[in-house]
C-alpha positions as semicolon CSV with decimal commas, in nm:
position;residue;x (nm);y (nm);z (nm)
1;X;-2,923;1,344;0,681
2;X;-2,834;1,595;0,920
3;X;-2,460;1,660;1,070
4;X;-2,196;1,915;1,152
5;X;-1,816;1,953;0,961
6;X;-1,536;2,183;0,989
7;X;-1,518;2,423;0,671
8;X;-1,132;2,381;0,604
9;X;-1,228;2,011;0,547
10;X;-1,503;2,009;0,307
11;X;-1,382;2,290;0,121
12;X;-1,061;2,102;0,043
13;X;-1,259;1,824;-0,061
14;X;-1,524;2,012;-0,279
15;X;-1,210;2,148;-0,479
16;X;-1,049;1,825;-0,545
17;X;-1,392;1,642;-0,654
18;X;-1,519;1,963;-0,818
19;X;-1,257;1,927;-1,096
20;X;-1,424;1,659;-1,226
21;X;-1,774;1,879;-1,331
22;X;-1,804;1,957;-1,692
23;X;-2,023;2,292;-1,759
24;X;-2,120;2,085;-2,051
25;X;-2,279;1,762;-1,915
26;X;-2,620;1,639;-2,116
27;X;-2,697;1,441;-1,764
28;X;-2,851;1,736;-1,515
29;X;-2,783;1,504;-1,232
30;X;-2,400;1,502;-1,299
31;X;-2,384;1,872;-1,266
32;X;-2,382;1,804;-0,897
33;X;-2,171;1,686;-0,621
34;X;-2,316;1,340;-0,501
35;X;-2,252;1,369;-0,089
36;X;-2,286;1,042;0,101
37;X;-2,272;1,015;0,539
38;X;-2,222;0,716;0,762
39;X;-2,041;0,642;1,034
40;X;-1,767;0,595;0,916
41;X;-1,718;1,021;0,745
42;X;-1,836;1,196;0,416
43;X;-1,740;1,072;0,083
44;X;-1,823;1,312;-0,229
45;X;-1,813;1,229;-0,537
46;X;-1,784;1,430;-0,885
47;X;-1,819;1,318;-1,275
48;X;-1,851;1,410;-1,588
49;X;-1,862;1,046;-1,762
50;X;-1,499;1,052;-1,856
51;X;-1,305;1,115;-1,500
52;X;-1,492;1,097;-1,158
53;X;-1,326;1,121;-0,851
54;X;-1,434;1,034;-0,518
55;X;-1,289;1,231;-0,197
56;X;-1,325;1,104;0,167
57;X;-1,331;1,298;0,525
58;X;-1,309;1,044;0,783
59;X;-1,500;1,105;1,137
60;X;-1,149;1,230;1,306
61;X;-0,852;1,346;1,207
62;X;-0,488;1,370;1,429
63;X;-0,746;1,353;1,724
64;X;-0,919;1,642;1,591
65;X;-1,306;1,588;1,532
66;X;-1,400;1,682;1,204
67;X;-1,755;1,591;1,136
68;X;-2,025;1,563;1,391
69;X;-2,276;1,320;1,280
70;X;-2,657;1,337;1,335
71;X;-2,848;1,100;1,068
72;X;-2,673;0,950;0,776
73;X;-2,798;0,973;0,456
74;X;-2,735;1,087;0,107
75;X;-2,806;1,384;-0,160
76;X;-2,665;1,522;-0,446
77;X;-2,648;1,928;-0,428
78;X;-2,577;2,180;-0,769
79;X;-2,235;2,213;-0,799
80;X;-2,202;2,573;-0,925
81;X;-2,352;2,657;-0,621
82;X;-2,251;2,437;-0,336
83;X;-1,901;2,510;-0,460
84;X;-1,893;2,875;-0,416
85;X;-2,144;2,849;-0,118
86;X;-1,890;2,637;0,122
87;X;-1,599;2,830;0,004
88;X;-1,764;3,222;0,125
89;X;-1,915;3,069;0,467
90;X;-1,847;3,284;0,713
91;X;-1,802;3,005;1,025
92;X;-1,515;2,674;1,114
93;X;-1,859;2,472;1,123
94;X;-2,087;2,410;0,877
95;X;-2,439;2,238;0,968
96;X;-2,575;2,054;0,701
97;X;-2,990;1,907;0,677
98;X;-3,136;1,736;0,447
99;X;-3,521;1,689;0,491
100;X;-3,819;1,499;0,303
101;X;-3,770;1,548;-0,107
102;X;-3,401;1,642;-0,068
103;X;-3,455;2,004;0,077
104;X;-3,153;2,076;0,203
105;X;-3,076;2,382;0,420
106;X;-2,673;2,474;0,502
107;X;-2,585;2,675;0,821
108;X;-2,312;2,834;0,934
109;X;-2,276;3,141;1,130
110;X;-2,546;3,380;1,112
111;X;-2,578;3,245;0,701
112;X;-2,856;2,995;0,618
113;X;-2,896;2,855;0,236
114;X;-3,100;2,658;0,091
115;X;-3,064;2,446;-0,155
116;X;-3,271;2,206;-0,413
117;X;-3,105;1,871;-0,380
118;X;-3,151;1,585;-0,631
119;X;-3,208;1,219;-0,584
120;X;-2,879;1,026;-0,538
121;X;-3,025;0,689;-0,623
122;X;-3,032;0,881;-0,973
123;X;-2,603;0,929;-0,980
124;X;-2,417;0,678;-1,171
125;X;-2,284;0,409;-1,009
126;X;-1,872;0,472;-0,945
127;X;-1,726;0,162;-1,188
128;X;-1,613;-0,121;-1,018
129;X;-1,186;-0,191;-1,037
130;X;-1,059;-0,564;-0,963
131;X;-0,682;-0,462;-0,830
132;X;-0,500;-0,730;-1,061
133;X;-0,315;-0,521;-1,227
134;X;-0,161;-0,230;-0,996
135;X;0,164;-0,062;-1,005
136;X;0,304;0,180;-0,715
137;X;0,450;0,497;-0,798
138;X;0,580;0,816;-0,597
139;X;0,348;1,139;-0,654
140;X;0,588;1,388;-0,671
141;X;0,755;1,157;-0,937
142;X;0,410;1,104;-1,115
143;X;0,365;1,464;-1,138
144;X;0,680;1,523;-1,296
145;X;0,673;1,301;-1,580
146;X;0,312;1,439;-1,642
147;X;0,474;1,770;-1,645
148;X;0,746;1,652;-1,894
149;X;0,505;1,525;-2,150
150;X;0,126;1,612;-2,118
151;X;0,204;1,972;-2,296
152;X;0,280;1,764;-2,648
153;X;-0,027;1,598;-2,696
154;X;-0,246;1,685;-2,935
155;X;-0,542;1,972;-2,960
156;X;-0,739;1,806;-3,229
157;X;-0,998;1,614;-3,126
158;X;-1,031;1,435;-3,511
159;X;-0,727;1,213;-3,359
160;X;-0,860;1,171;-3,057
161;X;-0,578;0,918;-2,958
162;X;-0,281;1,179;-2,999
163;X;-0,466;1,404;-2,741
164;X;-0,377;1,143;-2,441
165;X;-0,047;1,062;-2,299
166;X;0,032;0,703;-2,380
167;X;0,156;0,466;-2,110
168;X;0,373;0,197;-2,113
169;X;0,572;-0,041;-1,925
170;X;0,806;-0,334;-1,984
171;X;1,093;-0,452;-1,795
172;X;1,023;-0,265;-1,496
173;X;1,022;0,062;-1,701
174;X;0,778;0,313;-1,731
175;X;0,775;0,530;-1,995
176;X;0,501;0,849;-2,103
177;X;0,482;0,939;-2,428
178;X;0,315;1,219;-2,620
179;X;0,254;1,315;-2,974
180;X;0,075;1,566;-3,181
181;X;0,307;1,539;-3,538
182;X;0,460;1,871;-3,477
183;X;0,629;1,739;-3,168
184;X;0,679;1,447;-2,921
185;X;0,816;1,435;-2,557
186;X;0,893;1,116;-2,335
187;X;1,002;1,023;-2,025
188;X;1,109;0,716;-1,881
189;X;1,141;0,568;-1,506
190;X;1,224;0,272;-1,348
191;X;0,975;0,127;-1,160
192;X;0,904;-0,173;-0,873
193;X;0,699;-0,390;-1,015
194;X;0,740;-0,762;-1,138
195;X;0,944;-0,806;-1,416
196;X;0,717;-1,000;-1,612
197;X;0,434;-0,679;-1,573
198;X;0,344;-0,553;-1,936
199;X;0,163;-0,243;-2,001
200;X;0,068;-0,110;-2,387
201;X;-0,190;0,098;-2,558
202;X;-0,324;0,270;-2,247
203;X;-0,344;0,608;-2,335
204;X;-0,509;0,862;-2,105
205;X;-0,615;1,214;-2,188
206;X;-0,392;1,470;-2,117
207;X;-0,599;1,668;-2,001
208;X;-0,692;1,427;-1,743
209;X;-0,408;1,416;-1,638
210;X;-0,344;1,791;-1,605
211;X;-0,656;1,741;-1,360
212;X;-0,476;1,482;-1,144
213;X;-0,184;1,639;-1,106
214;X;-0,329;1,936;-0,934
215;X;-0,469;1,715;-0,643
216;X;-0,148;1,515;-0,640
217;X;0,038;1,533;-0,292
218;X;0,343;1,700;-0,371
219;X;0,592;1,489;-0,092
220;X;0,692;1,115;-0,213
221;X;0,361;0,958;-0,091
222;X;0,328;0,612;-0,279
223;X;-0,015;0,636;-0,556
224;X;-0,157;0,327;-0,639
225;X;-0,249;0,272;-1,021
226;X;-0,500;0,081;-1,101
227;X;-0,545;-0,040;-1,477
228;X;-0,861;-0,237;-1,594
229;X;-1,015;-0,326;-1,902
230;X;-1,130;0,026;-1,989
231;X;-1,060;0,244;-1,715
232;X;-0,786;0,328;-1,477
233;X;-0,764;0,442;-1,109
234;X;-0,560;0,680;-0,928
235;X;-0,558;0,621;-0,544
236;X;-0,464;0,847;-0,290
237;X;-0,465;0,871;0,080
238;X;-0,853;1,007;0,077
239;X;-0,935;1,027;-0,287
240;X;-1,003;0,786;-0,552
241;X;-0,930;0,935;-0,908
242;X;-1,087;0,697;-1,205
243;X;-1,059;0,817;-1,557
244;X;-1,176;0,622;-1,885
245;X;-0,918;0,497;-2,124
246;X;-0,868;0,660;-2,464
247;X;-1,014;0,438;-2,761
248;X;-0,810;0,341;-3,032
249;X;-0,414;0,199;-3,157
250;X;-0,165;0,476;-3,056
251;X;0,102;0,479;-3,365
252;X;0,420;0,350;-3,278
253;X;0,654;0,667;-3,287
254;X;0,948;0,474;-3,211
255;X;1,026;0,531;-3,563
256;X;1,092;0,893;-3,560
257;X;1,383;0,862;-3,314
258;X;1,691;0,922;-3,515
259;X;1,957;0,658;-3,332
260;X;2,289;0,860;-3,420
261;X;2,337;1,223;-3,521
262;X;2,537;1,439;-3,791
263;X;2,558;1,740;-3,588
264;X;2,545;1,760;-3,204
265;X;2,567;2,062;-2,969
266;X;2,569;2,100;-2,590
267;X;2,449;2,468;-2,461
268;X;2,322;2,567;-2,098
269;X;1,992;2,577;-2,080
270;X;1,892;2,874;-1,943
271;X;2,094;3,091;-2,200
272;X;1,919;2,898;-2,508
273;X;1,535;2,952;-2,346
274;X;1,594;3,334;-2,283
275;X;1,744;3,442;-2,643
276;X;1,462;3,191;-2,797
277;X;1,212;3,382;-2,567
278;X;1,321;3,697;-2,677
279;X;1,325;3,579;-3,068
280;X;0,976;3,411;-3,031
281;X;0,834;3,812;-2,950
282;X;0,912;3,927;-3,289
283;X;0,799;3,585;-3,439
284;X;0,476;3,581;-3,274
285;X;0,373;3,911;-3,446
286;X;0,454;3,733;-3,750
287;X;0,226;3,450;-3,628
288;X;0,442;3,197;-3,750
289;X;0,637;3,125;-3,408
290;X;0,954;3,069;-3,652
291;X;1,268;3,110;-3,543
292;X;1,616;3,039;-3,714
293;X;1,909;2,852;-3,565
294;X;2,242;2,877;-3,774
295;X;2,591;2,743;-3,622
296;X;2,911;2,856;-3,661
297;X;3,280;2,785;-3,729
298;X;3,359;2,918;-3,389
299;X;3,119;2,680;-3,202
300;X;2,875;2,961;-3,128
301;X;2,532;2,951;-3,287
302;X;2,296;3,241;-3,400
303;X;1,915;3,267;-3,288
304;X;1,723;3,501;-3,508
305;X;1,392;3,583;-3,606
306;X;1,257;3,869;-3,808
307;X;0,923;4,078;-3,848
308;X;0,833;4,223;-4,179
309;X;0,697;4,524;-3,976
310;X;0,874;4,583;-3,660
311;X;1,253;4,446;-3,765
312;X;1,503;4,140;-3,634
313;X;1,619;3,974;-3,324
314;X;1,965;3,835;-3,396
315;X;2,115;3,618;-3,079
316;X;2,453;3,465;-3,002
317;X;2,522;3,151;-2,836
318;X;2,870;3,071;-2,695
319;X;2,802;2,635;-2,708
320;X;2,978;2,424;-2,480
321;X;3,037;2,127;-2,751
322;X;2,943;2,145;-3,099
323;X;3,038;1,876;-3,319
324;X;2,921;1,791;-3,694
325;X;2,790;1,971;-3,992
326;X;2,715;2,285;-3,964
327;X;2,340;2,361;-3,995
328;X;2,043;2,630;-4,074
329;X;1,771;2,479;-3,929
330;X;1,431;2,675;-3,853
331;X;1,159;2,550;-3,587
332;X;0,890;2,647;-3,387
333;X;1,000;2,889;-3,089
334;X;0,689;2,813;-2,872
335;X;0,737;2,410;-2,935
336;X;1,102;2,467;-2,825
337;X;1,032;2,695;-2,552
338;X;0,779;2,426;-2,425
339;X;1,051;2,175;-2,435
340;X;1,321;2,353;-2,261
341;X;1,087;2,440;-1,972
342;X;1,034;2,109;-1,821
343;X;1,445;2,011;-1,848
344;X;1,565;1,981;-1,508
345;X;1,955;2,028;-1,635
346;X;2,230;2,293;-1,615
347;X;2,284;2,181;-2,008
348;X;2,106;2,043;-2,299
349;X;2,204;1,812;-2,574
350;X;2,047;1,900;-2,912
351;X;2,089;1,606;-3,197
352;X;2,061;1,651;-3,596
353;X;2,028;1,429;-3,858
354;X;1,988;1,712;-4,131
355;X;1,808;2,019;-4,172
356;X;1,469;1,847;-4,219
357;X;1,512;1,580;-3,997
358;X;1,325;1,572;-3,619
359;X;1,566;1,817;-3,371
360;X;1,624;1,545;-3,058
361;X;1,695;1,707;-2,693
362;X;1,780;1,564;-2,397
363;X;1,925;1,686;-2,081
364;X;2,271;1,623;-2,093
365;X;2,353;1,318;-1,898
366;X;2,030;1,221;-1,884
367;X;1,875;0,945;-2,138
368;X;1,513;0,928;-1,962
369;X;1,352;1,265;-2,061
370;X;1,363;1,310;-2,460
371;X;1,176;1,589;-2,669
372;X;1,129;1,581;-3,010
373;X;1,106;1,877;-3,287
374;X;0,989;1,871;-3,662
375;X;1,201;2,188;-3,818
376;X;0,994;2,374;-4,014
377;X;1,072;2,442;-4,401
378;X;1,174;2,847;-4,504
379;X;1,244;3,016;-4,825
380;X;1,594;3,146;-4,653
């Protein structure tokens, strides 16, 4: 294999493919990038079992000659260092060679590396996707609703199903939701597909999907998903994005959605994240992240939290509506925090069904993004 490529190119690539490496693989060959040259460009190709993507740089780009080929052929280099290597090249063009028993040697400028490469017959075989099943949507959408939800799934791995992001759709509706029995968040689109297109019990790590969304295009570029048996696959322009399905029934959390409320309050959003961010220092030193929420006559509400040590943070909340019962209610500060970050809304409706009972917010005119709270229990 010997040709030439611009820098800016393969770097770009290396990053996206590279997030796919885990420092912990038990397979030595999948702690490198797979590299693979025809005439047609260079595709790479990174996994760690569970995700592998695939990145492509075509011959020519916008009339612009990107890779200058010599001899095709094929190798698979060390990540750790073919990562950091590309990236500190001094030159626009990087030669690469691969000779007899993968020896590879990179040049650019006056530098000159070389590397051990491995055998690629020895990398896993990328899985193979029939396209029955494929819905469209916008990436900038994609990585919104990802935003919205991924951040409530679960840490333990002993439920290994609550630590994905499940995904379904019915009636031309998409909807994410996440879990971890503290908290839930979900977030619903419409979507074009057929109206007869069912989609349950796919749930995808969210981790995973942290992943994608840093190599998402951020302008309204159409993604294709693919869903098969056991996998699913992201396609972009240039990359290919597969990631394994989550074993296991996700639990139907439909349940925990309260229908009507006792006590509902609309405040601006902003306001309620800064005196809850201020509250949740004192609480954290506590390290019990509680903070108290108590309404009054006046339609105001106080946000307070106290520190056996250091003192109190009392807060007061002018609300725009606040209708009901009047409740004490304590929660987590970081769980709410988390929630408020991701609404895109001036205001927020907050729901109660009691002081125990899950805390329900929404933006306020806005019934597809929903986040749920459990309020905590205090002697107070």
């Amino acid at each position: 294999m010997k040709l030439k490529v611009l820098k800016e190119y393969l770097n770009e690539s290396i990053q996206h493919v590279s997030k796919a490496i885990s420092s912990k693989t038990t397979i030595p060959i999948l702690s490198g990038i797979k590299i693979d040259v025809d005439s047609t460009g260079m595709t790479l190709t990174a996994s760690d079992t569970d995700i592998s993507i695939q990145s492509f740089i075509p011959m020519e780009k916008n009339d612009l000659q990107v890779i200058d080929l010599k001899q095709s052929g094929s190798v698979v280099l060390p990540s750790k260092f073919f990562v950091e290597i590309i990236r500190k090249l001094p030159a626009q063009q990087i030669e690469i060679e691969v000779k007899d028993h993968f020896q590879t040697t990179i040049r650019s400028g006056s530098s000159e590396i070389q590397l051990v490469g491995l055998d690629p017959e020895e990398y896993p075989i990328m899985p193979g996707i029939e396209e029955n099943k494929l819905v469209q949507i916008p990436s900038d959408l994609l990585k919104t609703m990802i935003k919205q939800t991924s951040f409530a799934v679960s840490t333990n791995e002993a439920t290994p199903i609550l630590t994905g992001v499940l995904w379904t759709i019915a009636n031309g509706r998409l909807k994410f939701t996440a879990c971890d029995r503290h908290r839930l968040a979900s977030r619903e689109t419409n979507i074009d597909t057929d109206s007869d297109f069912t989609l349950s019990n796919v749930s995808i790590s969210g981790k995973t999907l942290n992943e994608l969304s840093k190599i998402l295009p951020d302008q309204n570029t159409l993604i294709d998903v693919v869903f098969a048996e056991n996998q699913v696959l992201f396609k972009m322009s240039s990359i290919l994005f597969y990631t394994r399905i989550l074993d296991g029934t996700y639990p139907d959390t439909s349940k925990l959605i309260p229908q009507s409320f006792q006590t509902e309050l609309t405040v601006n959003t902003d306001d309620l994240a800064d005196a809850i961010d201020r509250a949740y220092l004192l609480s954290k030193e506590e390290k019990t992240n509680i903070v108290k929420l108590v309404m009054r006559e006046d339609e105001t509400i106080e946000i307070s939290s106290s520190s056996s040590e250091l003192g109190k943070v009392t807060e007061e909340l002018t609300t725009t509506r606040l209708t009901g019962e009047l409740l004490r209610i304590s929660f987590n500060s970081k769980y709410m925090l988390d929630a408020l970050k991701v609404m895109d809304s001036e205001n927020i409706n907050i729901g109660f069904t009691g002081a125990m009972q899950p805390i329900i917010i929404r933006p306020d005119e806005d019934s597809s993004l929903l986040q749920l709270i459990l309020p905590y229990r205090t002697t107070s």
